[in-house]
Backbone bond lengths (Angstrom), bond angles and torsions (degrees), N, CA, C in turn:
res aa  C-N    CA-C-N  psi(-1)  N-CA   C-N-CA  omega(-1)  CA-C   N-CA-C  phi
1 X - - - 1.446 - - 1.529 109.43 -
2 X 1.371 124.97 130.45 1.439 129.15 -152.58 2.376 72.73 -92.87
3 X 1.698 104.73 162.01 0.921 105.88 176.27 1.560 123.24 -138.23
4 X 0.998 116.87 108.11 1.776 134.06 -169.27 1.759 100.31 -52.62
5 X 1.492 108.20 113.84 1.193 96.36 172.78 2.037 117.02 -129.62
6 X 1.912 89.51 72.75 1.263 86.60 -154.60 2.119 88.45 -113.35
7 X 1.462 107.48 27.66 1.346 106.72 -177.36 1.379 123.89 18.47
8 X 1.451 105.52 55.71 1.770 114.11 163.94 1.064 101.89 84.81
9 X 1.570 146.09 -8.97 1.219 141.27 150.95 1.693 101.86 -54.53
10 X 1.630 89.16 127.47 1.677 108.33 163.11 1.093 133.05 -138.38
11 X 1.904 113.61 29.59 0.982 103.21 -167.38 1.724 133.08 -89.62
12 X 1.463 111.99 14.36 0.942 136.84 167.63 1.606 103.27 -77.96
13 X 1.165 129.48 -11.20 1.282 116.87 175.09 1.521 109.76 -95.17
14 X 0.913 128.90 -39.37 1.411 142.19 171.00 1.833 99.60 -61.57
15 X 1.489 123.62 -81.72 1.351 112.38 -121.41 1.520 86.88 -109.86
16 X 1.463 130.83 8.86 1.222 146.52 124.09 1.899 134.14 -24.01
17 X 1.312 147.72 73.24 1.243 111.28 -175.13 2.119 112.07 -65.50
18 X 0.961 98.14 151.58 1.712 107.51 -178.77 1.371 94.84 -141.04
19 X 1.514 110.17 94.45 1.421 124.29 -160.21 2.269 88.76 -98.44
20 X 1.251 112.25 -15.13 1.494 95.64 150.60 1.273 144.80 -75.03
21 X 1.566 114.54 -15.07 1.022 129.83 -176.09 1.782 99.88 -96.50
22 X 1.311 122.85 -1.83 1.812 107.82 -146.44 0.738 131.23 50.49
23 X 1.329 129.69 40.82 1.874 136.71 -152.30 2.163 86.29 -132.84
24 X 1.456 96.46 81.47 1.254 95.53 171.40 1.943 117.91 -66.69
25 X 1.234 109.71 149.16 1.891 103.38 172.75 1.235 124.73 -42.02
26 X 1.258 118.55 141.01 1.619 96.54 -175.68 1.636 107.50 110.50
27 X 1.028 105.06 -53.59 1.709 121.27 -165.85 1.193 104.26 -108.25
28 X 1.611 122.12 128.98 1.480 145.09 178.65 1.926 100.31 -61.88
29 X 1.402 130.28 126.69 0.819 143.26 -143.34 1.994 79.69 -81.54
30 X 1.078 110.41 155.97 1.785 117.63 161.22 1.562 133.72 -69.20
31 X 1.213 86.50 -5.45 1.877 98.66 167.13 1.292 108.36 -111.44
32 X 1.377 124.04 -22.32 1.880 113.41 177.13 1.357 108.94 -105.12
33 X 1.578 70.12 135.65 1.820 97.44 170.41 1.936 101.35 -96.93
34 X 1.940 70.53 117.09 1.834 60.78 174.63 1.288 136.25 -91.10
35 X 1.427 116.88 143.37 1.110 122.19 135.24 2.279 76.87 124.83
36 X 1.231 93.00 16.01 1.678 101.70 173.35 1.568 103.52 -127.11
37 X 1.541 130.32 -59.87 1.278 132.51 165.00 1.710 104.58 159.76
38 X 1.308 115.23 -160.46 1.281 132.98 174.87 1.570 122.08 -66.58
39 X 1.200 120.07 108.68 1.530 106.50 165.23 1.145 129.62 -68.37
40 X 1.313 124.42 10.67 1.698 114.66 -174.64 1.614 84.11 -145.39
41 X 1.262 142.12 30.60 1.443 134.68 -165.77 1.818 98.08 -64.08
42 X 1.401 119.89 -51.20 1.046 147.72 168.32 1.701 110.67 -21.68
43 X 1.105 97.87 -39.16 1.754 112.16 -172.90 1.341 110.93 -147.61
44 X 1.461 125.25 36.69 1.569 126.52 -154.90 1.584 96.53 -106.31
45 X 1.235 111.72 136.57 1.375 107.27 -179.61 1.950 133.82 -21.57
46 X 0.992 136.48 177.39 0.914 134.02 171.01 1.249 152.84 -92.22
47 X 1.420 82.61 -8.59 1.676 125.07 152.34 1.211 135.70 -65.18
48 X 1.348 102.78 -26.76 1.715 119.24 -165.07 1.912 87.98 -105.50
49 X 1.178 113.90 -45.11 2.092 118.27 177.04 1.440 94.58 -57.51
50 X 1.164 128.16 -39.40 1.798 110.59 -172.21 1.198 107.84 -67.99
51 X 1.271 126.42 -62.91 1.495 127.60 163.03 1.184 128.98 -6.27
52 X 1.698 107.48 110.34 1.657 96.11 -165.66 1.510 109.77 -133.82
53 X 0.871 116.96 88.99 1.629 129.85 -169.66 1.901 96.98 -35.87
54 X 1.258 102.85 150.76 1.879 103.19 165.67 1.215 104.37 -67.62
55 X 1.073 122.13 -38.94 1.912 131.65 -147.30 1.477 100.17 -57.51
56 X 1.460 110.60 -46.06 1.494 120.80 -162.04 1.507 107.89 -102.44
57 X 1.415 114.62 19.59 1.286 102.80 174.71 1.592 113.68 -116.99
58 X 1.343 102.77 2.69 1.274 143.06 176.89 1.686 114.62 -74.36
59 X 1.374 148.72 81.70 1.442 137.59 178.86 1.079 105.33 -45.57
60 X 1.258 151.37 105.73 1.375 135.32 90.82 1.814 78.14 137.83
61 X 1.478 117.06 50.98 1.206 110.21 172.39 1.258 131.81 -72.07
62 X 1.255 147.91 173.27 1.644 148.22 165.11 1.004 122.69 -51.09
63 X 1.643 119.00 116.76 1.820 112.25 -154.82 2.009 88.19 -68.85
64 X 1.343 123.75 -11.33 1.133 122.73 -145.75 1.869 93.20 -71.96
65 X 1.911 111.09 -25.33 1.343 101.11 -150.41 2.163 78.01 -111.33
66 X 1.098 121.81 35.81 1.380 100.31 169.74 1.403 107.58 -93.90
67 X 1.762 105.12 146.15 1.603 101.30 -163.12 2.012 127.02 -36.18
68 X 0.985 110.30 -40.63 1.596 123.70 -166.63 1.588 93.68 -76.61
69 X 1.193 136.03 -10.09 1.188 120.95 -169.92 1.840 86.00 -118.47
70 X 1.326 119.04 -46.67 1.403 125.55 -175.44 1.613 131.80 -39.62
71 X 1.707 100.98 -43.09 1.607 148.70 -145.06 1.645 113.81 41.86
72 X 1.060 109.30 20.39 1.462 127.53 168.62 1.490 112.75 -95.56
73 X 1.151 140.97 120.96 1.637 124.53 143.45 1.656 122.97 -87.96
74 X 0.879 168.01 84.09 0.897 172.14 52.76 1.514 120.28 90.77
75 X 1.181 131.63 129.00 1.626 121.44 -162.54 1.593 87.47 -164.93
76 X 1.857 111.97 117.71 1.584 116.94 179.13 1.458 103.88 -88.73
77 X 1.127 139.52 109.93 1.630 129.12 -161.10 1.703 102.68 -112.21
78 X 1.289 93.76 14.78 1.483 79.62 170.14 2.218 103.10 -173.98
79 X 1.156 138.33 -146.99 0.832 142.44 -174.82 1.781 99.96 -91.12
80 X 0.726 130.16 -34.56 1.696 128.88 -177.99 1.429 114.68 -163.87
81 X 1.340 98.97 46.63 1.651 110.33 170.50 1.710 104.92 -141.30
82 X 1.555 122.07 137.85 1.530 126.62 -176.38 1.565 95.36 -111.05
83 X 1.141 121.46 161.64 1.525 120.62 146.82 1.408 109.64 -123.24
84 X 1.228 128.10 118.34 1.577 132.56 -174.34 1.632 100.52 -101.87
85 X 1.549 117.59 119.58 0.973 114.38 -178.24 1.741 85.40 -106.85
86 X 2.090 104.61 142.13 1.249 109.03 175.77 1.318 112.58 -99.86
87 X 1.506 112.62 151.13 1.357 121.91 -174.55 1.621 90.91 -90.52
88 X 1.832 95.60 123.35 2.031 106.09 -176.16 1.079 118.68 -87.77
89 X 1.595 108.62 9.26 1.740 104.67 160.94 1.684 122.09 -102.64
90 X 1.679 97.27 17.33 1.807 101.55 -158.28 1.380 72.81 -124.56
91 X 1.744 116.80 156.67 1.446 139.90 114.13 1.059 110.70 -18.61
92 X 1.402 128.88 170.09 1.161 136.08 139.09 1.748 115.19 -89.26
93 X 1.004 111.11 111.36 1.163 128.66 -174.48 1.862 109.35 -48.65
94 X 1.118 119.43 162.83 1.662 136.91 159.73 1.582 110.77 -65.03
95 X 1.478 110.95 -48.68 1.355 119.99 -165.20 2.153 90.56 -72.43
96 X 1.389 96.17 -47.39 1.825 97.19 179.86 1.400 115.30 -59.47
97 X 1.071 121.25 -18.27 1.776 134.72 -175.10 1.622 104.02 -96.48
98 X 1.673 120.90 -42.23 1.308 83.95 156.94 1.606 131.17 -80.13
99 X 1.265 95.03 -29.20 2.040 90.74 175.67 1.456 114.07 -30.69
100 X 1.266 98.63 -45.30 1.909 94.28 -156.43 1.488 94.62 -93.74
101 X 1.673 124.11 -14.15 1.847 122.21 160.06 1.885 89.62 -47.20
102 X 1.480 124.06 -49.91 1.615 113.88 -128.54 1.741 80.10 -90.99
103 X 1.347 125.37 -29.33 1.724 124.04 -158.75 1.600 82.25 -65.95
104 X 1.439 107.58 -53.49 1.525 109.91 -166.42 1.634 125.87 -65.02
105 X 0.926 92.43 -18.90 1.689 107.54 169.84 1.781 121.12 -97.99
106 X 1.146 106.68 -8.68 1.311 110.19 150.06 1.627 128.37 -89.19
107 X 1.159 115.39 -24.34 1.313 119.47 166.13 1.486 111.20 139.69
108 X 1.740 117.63 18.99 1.221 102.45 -164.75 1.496 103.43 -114.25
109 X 1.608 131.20 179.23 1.446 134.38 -173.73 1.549 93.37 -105.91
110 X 1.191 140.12 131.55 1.418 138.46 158.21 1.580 104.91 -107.12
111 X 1.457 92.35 149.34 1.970 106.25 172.68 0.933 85.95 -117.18
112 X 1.331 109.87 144.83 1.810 129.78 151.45 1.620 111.02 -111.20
113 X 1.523 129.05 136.14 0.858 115.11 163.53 1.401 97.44 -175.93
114 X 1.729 115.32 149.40 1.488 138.96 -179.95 1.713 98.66 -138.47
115 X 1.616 77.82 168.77 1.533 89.61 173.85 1.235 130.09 -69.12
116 X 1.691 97.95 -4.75 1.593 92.11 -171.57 2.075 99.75 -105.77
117 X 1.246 90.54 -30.43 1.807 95.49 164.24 1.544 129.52 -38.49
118 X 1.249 121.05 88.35 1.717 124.30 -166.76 1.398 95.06 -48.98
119 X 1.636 121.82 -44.67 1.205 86.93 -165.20 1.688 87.55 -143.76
120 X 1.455 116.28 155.43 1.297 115.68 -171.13 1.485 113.79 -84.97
121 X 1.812 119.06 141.53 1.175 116.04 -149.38 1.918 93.31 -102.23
122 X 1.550 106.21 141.92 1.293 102.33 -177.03 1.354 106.58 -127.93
123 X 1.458 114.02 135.38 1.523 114.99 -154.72 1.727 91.62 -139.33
124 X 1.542 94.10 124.82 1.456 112.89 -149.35 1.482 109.98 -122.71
125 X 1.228 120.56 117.93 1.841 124.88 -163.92 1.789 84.99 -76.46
126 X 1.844 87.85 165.62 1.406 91.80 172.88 1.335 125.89 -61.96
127 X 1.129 120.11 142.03 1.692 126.34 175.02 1.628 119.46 73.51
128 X 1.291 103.62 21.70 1.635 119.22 168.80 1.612 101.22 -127.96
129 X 1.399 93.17 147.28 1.215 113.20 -165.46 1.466 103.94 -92.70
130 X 1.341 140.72 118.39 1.422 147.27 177.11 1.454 103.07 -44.88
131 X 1.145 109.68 -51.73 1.939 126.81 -163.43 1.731 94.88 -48.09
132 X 1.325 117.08 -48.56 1.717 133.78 -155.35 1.192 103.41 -94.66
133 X 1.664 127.65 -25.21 1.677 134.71 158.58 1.593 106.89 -58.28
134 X 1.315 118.33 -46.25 1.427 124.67 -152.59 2.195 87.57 -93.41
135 X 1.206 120.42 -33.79 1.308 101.20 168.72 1.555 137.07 -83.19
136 X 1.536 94.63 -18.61 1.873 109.90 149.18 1.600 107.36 -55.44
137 X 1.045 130.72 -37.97 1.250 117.95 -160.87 1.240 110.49 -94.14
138 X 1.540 125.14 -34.67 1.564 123.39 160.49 1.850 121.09 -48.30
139 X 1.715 98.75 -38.72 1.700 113.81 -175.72 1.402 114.41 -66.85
140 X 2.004 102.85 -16.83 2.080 78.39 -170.71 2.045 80.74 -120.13
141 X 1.449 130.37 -29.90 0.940 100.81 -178.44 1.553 142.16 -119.71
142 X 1.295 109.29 101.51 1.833 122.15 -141.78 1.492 78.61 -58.87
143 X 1.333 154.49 -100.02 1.258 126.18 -157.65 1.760 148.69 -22.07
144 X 1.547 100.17 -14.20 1.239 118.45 174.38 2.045 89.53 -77.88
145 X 1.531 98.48 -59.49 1.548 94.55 -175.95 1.303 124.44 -31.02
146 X 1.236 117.65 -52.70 1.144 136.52 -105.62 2.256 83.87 -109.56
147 X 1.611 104.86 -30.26 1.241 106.52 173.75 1.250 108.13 -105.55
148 X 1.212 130.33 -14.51 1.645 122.56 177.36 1.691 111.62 -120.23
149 X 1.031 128.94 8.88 1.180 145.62 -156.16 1.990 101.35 -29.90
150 X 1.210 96.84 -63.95 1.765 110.87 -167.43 1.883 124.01 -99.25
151 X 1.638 77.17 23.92 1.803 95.42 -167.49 1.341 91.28 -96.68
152 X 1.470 99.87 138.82 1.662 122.13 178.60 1.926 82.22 -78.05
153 X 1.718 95.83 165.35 1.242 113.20 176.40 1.645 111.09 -119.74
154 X 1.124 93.18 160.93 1.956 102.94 -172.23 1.460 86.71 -106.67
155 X 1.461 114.84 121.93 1.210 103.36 166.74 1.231 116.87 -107.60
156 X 1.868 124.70 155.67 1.372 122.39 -169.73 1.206 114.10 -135.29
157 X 1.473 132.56 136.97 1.464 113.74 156.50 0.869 126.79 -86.05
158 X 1.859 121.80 -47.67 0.950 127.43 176.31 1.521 117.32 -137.68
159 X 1.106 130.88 145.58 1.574 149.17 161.66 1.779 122.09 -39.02
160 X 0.728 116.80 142.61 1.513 119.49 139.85 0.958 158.36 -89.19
161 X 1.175 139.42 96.58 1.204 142.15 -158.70 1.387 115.76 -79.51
162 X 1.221 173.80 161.91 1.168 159.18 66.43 1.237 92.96 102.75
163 X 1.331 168.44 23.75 1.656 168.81 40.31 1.925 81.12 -146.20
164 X 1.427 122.77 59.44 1.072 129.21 126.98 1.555 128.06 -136.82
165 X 1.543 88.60 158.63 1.652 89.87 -166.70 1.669 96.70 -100.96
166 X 1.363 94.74 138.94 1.878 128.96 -176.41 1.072 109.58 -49.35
């Protein structure tokens, strides 16, 4: 039996689309119970086992940054690119503004984007080009396309914190 170790975090089931399941974004997938996990994880498509949250790939990370507590989920889709999908009933948190200061200061490109985000925010390490982050991210994930397809991007380096910058 394969074993889910996302301790009642589900927010990949919700703010996820899982267009195999009919589990449009927005909407808690029909096999999770939230805020307990998957009822069929065990035998759940093969789509849903590839799926690999950041949180848990992380040893012994900060319960503070796991998605349901974060309002971020987090997904590394490539060697130095994240896609942070935002939870559209949360802020973006302080604790979420530094994460993506620390992704970005290690060398990586993060996307932010929800349904309610006009335009998705692209946050670009030094000496990478935002423009070439944001077309990696259309090339590997057709669901990103597929809802933002013709949306200009906000690009960012860095955040604000408290009227300082990250």
């Amino acid at each position: 039996m394969i074993k889910m170790e996302c301790d009642g975090c589900t927010v990949c089931c919700k703010l996820i689309e899982i267009p195999w399941m009919d589990s449009p974004r927005g909407e808690y997938c029909k096999e999770c119970e939230p805020n307990v996990g998957c009822r069929i994880y065990d035998h759940a498509p093969e789509e849903c086992l590839k799926f690999r949250c950041a949180y848990n790939q992380v040893p012994k990370c900060n319960i503070n940054l796991r998605p349901d507590k974060l309002g971020i989920i987090f997904d590394k889709i490539t060697d130095d690119v994240f896609i942070g999908t935002v939870n559209p009933d949360v802020l973006i948190s302080e604790e979420a503004q530094k994460q993506v200061a620390l992704f970005v200061k290690e060398g990586f490109g993060v996307v932010l984007f929800n349904d309610k985000i006009s335009k998705p925010m692209v946050f670009s390490p030094k000496g990478k080009n935002p423009r070439e982050i944001w077309n990696e991210v259309l090339r590997i994930r057709e669901f990103v396309v597929t809802e933002i397809q013709n949306a200009n991007i906000v690009i960012h380096k860095k955040f604000h914190l408290n009227g300082q910058v990250a």
